[in-house]
Legacy VTK file of the C-alpha trace (Angstrom):
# vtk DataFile Version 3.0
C-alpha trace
ASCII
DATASET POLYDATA
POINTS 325 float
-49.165 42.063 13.388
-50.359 43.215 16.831
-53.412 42.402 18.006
-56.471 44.340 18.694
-56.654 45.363 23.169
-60.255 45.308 22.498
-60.172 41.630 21.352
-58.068 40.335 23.929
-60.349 42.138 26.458
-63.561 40.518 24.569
-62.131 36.763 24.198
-61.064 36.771 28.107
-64.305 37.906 29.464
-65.625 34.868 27.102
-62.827 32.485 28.728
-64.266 33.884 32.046
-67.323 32.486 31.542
-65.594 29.190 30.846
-64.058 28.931 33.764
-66.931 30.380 35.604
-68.911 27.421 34.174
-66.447 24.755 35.151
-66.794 26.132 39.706
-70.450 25.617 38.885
-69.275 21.687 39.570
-65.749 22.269 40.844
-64.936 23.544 43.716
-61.547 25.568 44.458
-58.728 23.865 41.905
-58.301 27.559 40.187
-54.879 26.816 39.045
-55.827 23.157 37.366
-58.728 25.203 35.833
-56.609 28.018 34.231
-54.604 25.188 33.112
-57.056 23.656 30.981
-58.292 27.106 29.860
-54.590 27.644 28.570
-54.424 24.437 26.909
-57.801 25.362 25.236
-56.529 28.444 23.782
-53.272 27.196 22.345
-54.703 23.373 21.140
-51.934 21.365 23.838
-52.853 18.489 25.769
-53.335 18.357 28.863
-52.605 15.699 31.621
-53.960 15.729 35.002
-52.675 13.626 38.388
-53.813 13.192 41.408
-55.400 10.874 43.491
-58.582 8.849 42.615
-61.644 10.879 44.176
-60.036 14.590 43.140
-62.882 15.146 40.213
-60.268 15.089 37.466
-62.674 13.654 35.495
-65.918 15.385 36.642
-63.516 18.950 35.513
-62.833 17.253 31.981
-66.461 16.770 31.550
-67.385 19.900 32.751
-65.395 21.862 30.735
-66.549 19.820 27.678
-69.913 20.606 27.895
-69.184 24.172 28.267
-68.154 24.064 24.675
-70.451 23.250 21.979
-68.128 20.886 20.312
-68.071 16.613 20.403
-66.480 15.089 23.781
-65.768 11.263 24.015
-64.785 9.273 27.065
-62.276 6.523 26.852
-62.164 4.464 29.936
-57.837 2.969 30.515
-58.421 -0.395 31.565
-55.126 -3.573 31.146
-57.380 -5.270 28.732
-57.944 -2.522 26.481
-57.029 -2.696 23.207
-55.554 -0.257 20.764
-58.430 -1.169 18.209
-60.507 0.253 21.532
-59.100 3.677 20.387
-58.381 4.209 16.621
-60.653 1.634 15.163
-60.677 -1.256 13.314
-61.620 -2.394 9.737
-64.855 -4.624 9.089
-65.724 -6.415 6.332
-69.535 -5.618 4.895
-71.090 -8.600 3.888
-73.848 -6.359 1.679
-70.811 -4.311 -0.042
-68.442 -7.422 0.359
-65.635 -5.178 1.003
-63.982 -4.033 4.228
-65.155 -0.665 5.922
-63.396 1.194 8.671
-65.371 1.623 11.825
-64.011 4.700 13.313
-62.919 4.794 17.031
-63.666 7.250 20.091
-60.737 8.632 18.821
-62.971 10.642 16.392
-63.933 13.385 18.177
-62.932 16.968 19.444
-62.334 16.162 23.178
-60.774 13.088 24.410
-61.123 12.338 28.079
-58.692 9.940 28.544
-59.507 8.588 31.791
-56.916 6.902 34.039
-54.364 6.281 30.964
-51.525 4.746 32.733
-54.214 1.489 33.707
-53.157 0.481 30.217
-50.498 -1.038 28.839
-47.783 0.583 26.647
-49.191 -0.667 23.366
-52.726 0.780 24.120
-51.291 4.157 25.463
-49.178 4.419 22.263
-52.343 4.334 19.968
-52.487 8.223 20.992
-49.332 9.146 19.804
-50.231 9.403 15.925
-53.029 11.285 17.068
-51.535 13.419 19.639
-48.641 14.903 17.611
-50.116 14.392 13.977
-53.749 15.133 14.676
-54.232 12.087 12.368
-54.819 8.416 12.546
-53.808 5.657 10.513
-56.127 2.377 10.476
-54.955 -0.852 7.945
-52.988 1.650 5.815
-55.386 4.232 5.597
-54.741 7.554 6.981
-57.621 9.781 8.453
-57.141 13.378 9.755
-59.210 14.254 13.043
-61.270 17.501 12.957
-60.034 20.843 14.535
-60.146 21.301 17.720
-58.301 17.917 18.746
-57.581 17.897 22.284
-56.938 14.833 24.563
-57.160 15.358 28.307
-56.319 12.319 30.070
-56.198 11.551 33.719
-53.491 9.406 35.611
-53.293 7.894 38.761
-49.845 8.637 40.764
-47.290 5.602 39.032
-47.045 4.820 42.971
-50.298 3.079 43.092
-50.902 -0.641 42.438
-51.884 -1.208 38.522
-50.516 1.552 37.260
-48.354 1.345 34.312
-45.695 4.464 33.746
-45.876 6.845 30.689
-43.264 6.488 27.844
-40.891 9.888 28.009
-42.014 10.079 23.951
-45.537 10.072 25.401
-44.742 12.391 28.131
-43.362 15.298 25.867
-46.383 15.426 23.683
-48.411 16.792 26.381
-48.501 20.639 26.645
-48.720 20.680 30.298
-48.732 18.508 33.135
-50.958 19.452 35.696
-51.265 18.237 39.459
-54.894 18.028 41.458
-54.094 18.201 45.382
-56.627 18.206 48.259
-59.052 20.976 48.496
-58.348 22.582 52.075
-60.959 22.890 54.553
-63.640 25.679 53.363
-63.696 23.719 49.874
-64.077 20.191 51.456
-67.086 21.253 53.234
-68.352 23.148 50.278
-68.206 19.982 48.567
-70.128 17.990 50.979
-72.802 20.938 50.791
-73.371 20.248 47.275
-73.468 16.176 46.881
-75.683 16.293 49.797
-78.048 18.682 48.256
-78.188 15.275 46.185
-79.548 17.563 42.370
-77.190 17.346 39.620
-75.885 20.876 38.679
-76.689 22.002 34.990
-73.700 23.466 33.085
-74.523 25.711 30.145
-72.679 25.769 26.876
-70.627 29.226 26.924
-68.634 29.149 24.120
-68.675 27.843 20.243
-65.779 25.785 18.546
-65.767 29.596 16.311
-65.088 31.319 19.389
-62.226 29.146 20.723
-60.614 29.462 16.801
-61.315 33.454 17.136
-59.479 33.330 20.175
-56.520 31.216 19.667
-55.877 33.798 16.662
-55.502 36.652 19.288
-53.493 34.509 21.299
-51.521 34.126 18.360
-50.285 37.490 17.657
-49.911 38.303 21.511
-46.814 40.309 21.794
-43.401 38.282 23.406
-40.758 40.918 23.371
-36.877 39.294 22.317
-35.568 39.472 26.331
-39.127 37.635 27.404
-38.289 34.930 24.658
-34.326 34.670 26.001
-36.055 34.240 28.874
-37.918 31.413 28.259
-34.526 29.433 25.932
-32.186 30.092 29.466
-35.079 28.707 31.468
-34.719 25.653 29.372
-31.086 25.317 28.576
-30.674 25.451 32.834
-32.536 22.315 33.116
-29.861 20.832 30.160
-26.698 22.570 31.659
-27.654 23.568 35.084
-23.021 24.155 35.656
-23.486 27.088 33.525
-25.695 28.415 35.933
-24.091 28.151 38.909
-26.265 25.313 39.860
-23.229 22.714 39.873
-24.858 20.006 42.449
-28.373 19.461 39.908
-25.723 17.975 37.716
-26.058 14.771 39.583
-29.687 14.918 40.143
-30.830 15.888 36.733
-30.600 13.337 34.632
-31.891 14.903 31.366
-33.406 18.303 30.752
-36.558 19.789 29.187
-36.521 19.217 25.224
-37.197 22.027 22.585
-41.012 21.054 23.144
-40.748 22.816 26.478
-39.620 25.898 24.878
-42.446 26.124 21.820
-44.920 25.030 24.787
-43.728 27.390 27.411
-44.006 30.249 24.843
-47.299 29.229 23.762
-48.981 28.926 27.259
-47.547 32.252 28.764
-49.036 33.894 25.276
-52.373 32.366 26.312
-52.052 33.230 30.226
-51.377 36.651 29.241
-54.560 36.220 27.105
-56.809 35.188 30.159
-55.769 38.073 32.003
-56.172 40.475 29.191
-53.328 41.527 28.390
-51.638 42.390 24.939
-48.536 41.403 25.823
-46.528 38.873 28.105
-45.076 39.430 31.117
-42.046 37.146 32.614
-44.496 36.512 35.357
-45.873 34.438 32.836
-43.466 32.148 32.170
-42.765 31.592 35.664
-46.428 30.702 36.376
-46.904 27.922 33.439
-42.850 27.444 33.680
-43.755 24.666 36.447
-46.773 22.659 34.374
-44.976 22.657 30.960
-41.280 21.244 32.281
-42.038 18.817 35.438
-42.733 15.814 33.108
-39.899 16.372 30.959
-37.173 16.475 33.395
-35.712 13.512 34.704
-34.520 12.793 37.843
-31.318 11.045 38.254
-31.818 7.891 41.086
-29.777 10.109 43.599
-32.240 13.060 43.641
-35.159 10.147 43.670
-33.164 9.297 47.283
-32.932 12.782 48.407
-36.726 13.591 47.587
-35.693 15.728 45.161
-38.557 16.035 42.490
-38.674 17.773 39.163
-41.029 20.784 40.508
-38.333 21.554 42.782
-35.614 21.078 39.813
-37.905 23.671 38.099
-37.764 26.118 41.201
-34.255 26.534 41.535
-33.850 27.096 37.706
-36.361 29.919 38.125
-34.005 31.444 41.229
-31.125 31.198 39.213
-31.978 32.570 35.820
-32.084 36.396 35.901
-35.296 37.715 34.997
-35.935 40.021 32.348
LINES 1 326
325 0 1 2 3 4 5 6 7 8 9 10 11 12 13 14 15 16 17 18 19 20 21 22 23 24 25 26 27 28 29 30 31 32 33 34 35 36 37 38 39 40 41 42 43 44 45 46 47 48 49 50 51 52 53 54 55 56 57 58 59 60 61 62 63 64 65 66 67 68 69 70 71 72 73 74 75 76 77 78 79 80 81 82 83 84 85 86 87 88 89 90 91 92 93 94 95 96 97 98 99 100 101 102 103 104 105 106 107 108 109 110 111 112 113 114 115 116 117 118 119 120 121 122 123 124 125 126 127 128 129 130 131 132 133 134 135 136 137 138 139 140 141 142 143 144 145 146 147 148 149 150 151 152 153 154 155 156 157 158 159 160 161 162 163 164 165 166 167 168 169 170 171 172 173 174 175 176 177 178 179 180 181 182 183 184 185 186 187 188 189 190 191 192 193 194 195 196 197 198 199 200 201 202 203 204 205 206 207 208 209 210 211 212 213 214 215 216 217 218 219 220 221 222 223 224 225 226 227 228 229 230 231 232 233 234 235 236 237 238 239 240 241 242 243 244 245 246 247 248 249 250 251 252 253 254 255 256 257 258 259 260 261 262 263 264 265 266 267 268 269 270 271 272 273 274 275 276 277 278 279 280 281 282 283 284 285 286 287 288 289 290 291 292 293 294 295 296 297 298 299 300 301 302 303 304 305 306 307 308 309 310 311 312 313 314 315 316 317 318 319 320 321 322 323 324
């Protein structure tokens, strides 16, 4: 059923204010910010790298307390545990029976901050939760309430004590997003406003009814059949990049983009479309969120790893070679 222009109008002047609310605190990083506005709008998660001092996690925050909804921090550390997360089960003396005591898991927003300090075990607590939007604790399953998003930070896997993501982890994030250095004007815009020394207040803009409203628009967004063959060739290039006359990624690509990337890729250029307005999507869509849905789920081969060939550059060439609609 199409959707209402007038709604779509309404629910991105609300998004607006989101993201409005977020450059109270953050300075420049508009593409990061439409990112997590996008993963807002269709439920993905989202995770961010970059460098430590970047305010990955000061944008998290800030876009959690723009929305009237719970928001729990979970701090990566090697000595974390995967009770840490999910919970554990403890016995009552007064009932003499056990009792689950629910983890920071339990919430609507997870900010999980610098996930790849842990180990494998710890980072594959979120996996139930991430895919399932449920947990499971001595037997005992327990769904998590809607919205369920986990936003979780990373340090580049270059850095000392850093421990690499599982591909299976990888591929349950929506998008994968990259914080750079601001450039000049931002840098000293930042220094303006930590030397002013006065935190700066962020005000709640929109309700966990909104957000469902919203996603419900996004929903019924029109993708026209050559826009969705769009998106499957954009995919199937990273798989069998030959068929597209790009013969020499055969030896750098070591596996493509999995169906994931597809259902994502149509989701997020549904919501994009959203934030701008429109009714409808545009292949300009896809090829802005084509970039932060596919680089984590393309790997590299050890060849293009020599040649400084990286998956954002994989992604480029698939976009020059694939006609668009």
């Amino acid at each position: 059923m199409p959707v209402d222009q007038g709604a779509v109008k309404e629910g991105s002047l609300v998004l607006d204010a989101v993201a409005r609310a977020v450059h109270e605190r953050i300075v420049g990083q508009d593409e990061a910010v439409e990112g997590l506005l996008v993963a807002l709008l269709t439920g993905g998660h989202i995770l961010l790298e970059g460098l430590p001092g970047l305010a990955k996690t000061l944008m998290v925050r800030t876009l959690a307390e723009a929305i009237h909804t719970d928001f729990r921090r979970i701090q990566f550390t090697p000595d974390l545990l995967p009770t840490d997360i999910v919970g554990t089960p403890i016995y009552d003396l007064a009932a003499s029976e056990f009792k689950v005591q629910k983890g920071p898991i339990f919430s609507n927003i997870i900010l999980a901050d610098e996930i790849n300090r842990a180990p494998p075990k710890v980072q594959a607590a979120l996996l139930e939760a991430m895919e399932e939007r449920q947990v499971t604790i001595a037997g005992e399953t327990f769904r998590l309430e809607d919205p369920f998003m986990v936003l979780a930070t990373q340090n580049p896997v270059e850095l000392h004590g850093t421990y690499p993501l599982a591909e299976a982890q990888l591929d349950r994030f929506a998008m994968k997003l990259e914080i750079g250095y601001p450039n000049r004007v931002e840098e000293k815009t930042i220094v303006r406003r930590v030397a002013a020394g006065t935190p700066i207040p962020v005000n709640t803009v929109i309700t966990v009814e909104q957000i469902a409203e919203a996603r419900r628009t996004v929903a019924g967004i029109r993708l026209e059949d050559d826009v969705l063959d769009y998106i499957v060739e954009l995919t199937f290039a990273t798989r069998e990049p030959a068929q597209y006359g790009l013969e020499d990624l055969e030896r750098l690509v070591e596996y493509g983009a999995s169906p994931r990337a597809t259902i994502f890729l149509t989701r997020t250029a549904r919501a994009r479309a959203f934030l701008h307005g429109r009714d409808y999507v545009m292949p300009d869509d896809v090829k802005a969120m084509a970039p932060k849905v596919m680089r984590h789920r393309i790997r590299t081969t050890y060849e293009a790893d020599a040649r400084g060939v990286n998956p954002d550059e994989i992604v480029r060439r698939v976009l020059d070679a694939v006609p668009s609609p």
